[in-house]
Each structure stands twice: as C-alpha cells, then as structure tokens.
C-alpha positions as CSV (number, residue, x, y, z in Angstrom):
1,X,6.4,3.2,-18.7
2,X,3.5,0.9,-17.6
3,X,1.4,0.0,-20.9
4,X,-1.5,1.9,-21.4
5,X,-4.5,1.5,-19.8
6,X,-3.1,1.0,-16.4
7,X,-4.3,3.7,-14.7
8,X,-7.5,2.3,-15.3
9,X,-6.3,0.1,-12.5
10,X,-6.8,2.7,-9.9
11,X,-10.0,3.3,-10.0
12,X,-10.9,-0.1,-10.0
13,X,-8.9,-0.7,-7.0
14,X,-10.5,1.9,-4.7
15,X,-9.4,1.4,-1.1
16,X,-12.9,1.0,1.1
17,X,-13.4,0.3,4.7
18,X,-16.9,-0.8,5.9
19,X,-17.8,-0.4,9.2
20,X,-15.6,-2.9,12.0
21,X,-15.0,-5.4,9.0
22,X,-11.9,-5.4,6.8
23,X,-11.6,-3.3,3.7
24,X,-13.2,-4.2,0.9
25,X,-14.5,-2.6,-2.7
26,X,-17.3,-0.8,-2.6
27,X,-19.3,-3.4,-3.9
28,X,-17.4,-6.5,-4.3
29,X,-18.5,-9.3,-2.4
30,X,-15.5,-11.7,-1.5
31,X,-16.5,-15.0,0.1
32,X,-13.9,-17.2,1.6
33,X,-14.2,-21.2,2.4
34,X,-12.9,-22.4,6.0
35,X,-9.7,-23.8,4.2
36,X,-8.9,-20.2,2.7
37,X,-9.4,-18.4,5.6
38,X,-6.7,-21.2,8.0
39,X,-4.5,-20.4,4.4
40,X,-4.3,-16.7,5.1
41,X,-3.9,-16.5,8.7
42,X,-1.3,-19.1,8.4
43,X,-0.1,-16.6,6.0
44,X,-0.4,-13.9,8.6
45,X,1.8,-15.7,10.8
46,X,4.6,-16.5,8.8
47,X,4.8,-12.5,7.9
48,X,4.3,-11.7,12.0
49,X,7.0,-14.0,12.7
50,X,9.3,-12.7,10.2
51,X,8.7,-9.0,11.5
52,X,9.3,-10.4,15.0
53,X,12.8,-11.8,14.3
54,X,13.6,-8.9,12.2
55,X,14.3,-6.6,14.7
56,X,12.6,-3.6,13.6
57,X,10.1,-1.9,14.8
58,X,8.5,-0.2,11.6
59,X,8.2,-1.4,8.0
60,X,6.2,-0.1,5.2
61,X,3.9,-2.7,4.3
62,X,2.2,-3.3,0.9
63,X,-0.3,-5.8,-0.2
64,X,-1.6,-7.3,-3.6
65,X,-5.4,-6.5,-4.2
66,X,-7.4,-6.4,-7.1
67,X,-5.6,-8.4,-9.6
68,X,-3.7,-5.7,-11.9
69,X,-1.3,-8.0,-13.3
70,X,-2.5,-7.2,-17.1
71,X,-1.3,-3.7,-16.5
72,X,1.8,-4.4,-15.4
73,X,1.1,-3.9,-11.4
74,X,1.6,-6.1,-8.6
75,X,0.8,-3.8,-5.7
76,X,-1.4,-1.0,-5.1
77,X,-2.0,-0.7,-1.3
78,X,0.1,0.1,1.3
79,X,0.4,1.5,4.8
80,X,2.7,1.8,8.1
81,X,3.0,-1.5,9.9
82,X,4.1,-1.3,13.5
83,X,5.5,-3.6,16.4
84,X,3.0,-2.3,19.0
85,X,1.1,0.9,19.6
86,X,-1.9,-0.3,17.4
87,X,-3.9,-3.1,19.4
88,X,-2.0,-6.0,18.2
89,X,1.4,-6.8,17.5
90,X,2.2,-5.7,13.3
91,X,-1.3,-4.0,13.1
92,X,-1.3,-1.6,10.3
93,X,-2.3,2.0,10.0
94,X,-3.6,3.0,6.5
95,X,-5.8,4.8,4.8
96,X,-8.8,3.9,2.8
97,X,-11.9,5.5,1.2
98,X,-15.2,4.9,3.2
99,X,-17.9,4.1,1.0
100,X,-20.7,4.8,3.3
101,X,-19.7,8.1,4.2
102,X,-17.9,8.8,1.0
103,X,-14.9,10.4,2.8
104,X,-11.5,8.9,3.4
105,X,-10.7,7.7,7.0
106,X,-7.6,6.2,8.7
107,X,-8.2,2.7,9.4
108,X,-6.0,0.4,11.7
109,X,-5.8,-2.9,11.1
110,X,-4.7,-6.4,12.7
111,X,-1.8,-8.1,9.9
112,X,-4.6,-10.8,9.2
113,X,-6.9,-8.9,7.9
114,X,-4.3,-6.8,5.9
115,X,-3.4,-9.7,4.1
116,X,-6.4,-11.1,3.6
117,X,-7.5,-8.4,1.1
118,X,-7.2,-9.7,-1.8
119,X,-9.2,-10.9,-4.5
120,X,-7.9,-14.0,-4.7
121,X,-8.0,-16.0,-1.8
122,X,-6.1,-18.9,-3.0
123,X,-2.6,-16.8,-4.3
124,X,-1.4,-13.4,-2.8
125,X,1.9,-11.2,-2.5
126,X,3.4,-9.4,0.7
127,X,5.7,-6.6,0.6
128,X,7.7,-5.6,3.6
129,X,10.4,-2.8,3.8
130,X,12.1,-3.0,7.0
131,X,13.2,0.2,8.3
132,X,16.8,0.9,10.1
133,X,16.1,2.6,13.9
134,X,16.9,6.3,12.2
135,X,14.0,5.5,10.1
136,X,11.6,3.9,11.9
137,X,11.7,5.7,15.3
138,X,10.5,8.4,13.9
139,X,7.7,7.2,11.5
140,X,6.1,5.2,14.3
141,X,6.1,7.8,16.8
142,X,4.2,10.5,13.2
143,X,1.8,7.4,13.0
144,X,0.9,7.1,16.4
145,X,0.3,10.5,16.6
146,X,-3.0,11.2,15.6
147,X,-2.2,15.1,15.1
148,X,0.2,14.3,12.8
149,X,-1.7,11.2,11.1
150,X,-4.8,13.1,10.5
151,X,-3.7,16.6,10.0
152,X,-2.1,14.9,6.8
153,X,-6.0,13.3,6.2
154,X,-7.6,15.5,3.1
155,X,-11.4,15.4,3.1
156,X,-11.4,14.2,-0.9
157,X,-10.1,10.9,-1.7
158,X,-9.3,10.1,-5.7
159,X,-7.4,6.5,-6.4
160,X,-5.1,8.4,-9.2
161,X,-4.1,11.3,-6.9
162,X,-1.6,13.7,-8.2
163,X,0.6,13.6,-5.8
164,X,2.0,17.2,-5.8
165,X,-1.0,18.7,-4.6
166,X,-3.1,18.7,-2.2
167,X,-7.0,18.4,-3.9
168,X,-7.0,15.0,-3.5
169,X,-5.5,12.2,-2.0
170,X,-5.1,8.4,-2.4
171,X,-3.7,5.8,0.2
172,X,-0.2,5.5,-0.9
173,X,0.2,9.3,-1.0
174,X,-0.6,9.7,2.6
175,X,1.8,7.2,3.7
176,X,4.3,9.2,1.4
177,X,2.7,12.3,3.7
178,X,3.6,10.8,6.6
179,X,7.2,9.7,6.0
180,X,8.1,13.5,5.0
181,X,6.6,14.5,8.6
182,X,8.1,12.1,10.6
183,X,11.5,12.9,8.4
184,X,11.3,15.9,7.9
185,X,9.0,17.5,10.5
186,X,6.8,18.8,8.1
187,X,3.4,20.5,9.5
188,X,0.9,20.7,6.9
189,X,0.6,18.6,3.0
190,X,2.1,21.8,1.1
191,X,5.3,21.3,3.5
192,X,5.2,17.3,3.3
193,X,5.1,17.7,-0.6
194,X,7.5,20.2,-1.2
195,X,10.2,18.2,0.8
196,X,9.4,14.9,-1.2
197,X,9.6,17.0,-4.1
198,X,13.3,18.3,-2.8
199,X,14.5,14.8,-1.6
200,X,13.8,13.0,-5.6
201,X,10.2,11.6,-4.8
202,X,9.0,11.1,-8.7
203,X,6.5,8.4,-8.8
204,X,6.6,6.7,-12.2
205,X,3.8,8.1,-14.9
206,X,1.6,5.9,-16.3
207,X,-0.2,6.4,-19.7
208,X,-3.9,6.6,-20.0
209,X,-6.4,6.5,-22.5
210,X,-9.0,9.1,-23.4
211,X,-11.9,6.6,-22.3
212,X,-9.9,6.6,-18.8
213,X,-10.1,10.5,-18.5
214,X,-14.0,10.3,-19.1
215,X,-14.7,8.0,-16.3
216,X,-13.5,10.3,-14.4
217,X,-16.7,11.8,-14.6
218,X,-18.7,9.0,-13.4
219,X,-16.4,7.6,-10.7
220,X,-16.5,8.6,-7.4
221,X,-13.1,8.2,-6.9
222,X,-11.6,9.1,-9.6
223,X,-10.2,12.3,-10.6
224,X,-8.2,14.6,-13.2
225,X,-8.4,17.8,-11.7
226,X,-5.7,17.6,-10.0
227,X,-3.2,16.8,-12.6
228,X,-0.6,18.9,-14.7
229,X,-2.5,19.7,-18.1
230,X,0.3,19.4,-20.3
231,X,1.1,15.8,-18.8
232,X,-2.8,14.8,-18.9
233,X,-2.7,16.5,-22.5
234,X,0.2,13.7,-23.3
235,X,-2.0,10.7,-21.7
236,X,0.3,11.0,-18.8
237,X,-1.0,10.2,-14.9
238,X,1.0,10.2,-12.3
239,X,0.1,8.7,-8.7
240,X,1.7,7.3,-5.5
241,X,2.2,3.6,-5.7
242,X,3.4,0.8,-3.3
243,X,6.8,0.6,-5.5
244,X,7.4,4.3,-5.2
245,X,7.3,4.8,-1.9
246,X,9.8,1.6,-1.4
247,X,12.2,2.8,-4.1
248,X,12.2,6.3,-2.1
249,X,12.4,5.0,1.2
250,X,14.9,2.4,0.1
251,X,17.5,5.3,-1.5
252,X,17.1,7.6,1.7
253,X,17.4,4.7,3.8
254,X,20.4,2.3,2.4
255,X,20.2,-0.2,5.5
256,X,16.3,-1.2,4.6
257,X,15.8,-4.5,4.3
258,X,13.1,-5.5,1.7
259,X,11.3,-9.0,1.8
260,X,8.5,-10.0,-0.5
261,X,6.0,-12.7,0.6
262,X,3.5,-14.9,-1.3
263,X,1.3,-17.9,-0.8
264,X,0.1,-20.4,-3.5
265,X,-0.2,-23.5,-4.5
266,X,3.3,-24.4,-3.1
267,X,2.8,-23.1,0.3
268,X,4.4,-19.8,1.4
269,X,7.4,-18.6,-0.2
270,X,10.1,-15.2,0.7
271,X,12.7,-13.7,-0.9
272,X,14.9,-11.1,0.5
273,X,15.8,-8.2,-2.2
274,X,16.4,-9.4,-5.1
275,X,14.1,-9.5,-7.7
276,X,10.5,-10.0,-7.4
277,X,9.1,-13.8,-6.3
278,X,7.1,-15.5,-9.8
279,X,4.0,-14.4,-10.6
280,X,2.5,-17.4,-9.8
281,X,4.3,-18.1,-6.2
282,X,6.2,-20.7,-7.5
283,X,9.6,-21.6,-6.2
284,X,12.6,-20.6,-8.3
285,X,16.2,-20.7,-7.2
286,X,17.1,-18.3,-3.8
287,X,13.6,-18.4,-2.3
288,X,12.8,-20.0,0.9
289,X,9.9,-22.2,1.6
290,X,8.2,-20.8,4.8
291,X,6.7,-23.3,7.0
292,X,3.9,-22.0,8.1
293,X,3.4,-21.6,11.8
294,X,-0.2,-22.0,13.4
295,X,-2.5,-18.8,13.4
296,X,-3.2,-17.2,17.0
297,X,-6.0,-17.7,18.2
C-alpha cells in the first residue's frame, strides 16, 4: 500500500495541454535556462537512440512529473510511443486534460517535449517498456487509428479515475483502454474494461484521507463518483498508474524489455530491468553512463 495521502498526488498532477505548446499544469509556470533546455534534449536523444537500436517499434512510455516522491510515486504519466506514424521519429500519443476547454483531448507529442515535462528541470526519470512484434504491431496500428484512439476518448476527465468504469477517465487508463483494443479487439470502454478485468488488470489501491475526498468538490479534476463505496468507505482509491500498466503489459508480454532512464547531476544514466535507478540519478553498481549524443536540430 502507498502511505496515505497519495492520492492526493493525482489531483495535483493533472495532465494539461495548452494550445501547440507542451503540456503543462494548469497554472504552473515552468521556466527553463538555455543550459536546461540543451540538458533535456540531450536527454531526448539518448532515449531516441536507445529506441532506435532497440528494435521495436512500440513501447509504453512513462515520464516523472510533478514531484510525488513523498508519497511513494515516481511516475504518473504515460502514453504510446511509436517509431513513426506520428510526425517524428518516437513521438508519443497520450492523453491529457485541456484546461482551456476543460475536456480531455489526445495530444501527440515529439520525445523532447515528453521528457521535458517535468518539474524539475535539472533531475528527471524515463520509463520505457519495449514491446515484442506480437505486442506492438498491434497497439501501433489501435493508436494510429483515430477510430479506435478516440472512440476510447470519454468527454470527463478525473486524475483518480476508477478504472472499471466508464464516468471518467485519466491518462493512464486510456492507454490501459487502448492496449485491451489493440489486444483484444475490443469496440467500446465497457468491452476494453471487462477484458482487463478478465486478463488480471488490478491497479494497486491507494489510501486516502477524508480531507482528500472533500476536494473532490472543489477540483476540477478530481472525482469520487466513480468509485466502489465500500472501498471509498475504507479510505481506499484505486486508479491507473504508469507502474500498472507496465506490470500488466510486462506479465502478458514475457519478452518486454523494460529500461528506465534518468538525468542528474551525473549525466544520463539507464538500467535495464532490474530494480529501479536511485532517486537521485546517481550511479550505483549495473547502471550505464549514457553519453549523450547531440540534440537534432
């Protein structure tokens, strides 16, 4: 169980899109110096390159935002990363929650700006899952069909969305969506649920406190409806994260490869599998020092 409080986390980390620009909070600014900005796309390349030479041609990609390291979490966003069929080379599709319009939209977006959203400029953490062909055949050709991507789109976003049904949505549960269609064939969320449901997708609860269900109230994107009232009775939440879909798609899919990423003081730094890189992107025994290549242009 993640310590209580952590769902707190969620509403905090709201995935926004503003218009053309790369996702931020809805009213967060986050300035970046020259030297910060050459940091992260130097970043960028090193996890392009790495995707190139991997072979595959779709991973699940997840990304370290706001900083929810007190409660226990490293990532909170993820989405579909694919070879081409997006613009560039490793663009990502994902969903986030439009402030301006207050709706949800699918957003695609060049690697750069995917890692680059981050509260903290100066340290950050990559996740990739690399998917085998029998995998990722299949959930590239669901994401680049827009039928499929946005039939799975629900009008109302909510950070903490249950994610066995379908009132709300959040980011993460849409790319769990999307892997059930592209698996499974599944037309509609009631059919993309039930199979996750079927094939053991549990994402871990989290306990919350009773100040956390009363913000509900006041947040725009956060929400309670939604959830079981004998778990929300118990201080219970449960919601798609990064971690959940990885473990699911990493049990269905035995020949994924995972490799985690992170830039710091140090430089850039990997590990493949294993256990997670320091908190602090500092180099301990099995990880490899990345030299980073220059950003394109």
């Amino acid at each position: 169980m993640i310590r209580v409080a952590a769902a707190a986390a969620f509403a905090l980390a709201a995935h926004t899109a503003q218009a053309g620009s790369p996702p931020r909070g809805c009213d967060r600014s986050h300035d970046i110096t020259a030297t910060q900005q050459d940091r992260l796309l130097r970043f960028a390349a090193v996890i392009r390159e790495a995707l190139a030479q991997s072979g595959a041609r779709a991973a699940l990609i997840s990304r370290s935002g706001t900083d929810l390291s007190r409660f226990g979490l490293r990532y909170s966003h993820a989405g579909i990363a694919l070879a081409d069929g997006l613009g560039s080379p490793w663009a990502v599709r994902q969903l986030y929650y439009a402030c301006a319009e207050g709706a949800p939209r699918l957003f695609d977006q060049g690697l750069a700006g995917f890692v680059s959203g981050s509260d903290d400029a100066d340290l950050g953490h990559v996740s990739l899952l690399l998917l085998p062909p029998e995998a990722a055949a299949p959930l590239a050709a669901a994401t680049l069909d827009k039928g499929i991507a946005l039939g799975l789109l629900n009008a109302r976003y909510s950070a903490n969305a249950y994610p066995f049904s379908t009132m709300f949505q959040n980011c993460n549960q849409w790319v769990a969506e999307l892997m059930a269609a592209a698996t499974a064939g599944s037309a509609s969320r009631e059919e993309a649920q039930s199979w996750l449901r079927r094939e053991g997708y549990a994402p871990e609860p989290v306990q919350a406190s009773p100040w956390l269900m009363l913000a509900g109230r006041f947040v725009p994107w956060l929400h309670f409806g939604d959830h079981p009232a004998e778990q929300l009775n118990a201080g219970i939440v449960q919601t798609s994260l990064p971690a959940s879909l990885e473990a699911f798609a990493a049990r269905r899919w035995p020949a994924a490869r995972r490799v985690e990423f992170c830039h710091g003081p140090q430089g850039v730094l990997s590990r493949d599998d294993g256990a997670p890189l320091s908190a602090g992107c500092l180099p301990q025994a099995g990880d490899r020092h990345r030299a980073s290549p220059a950003p394109e242009s």
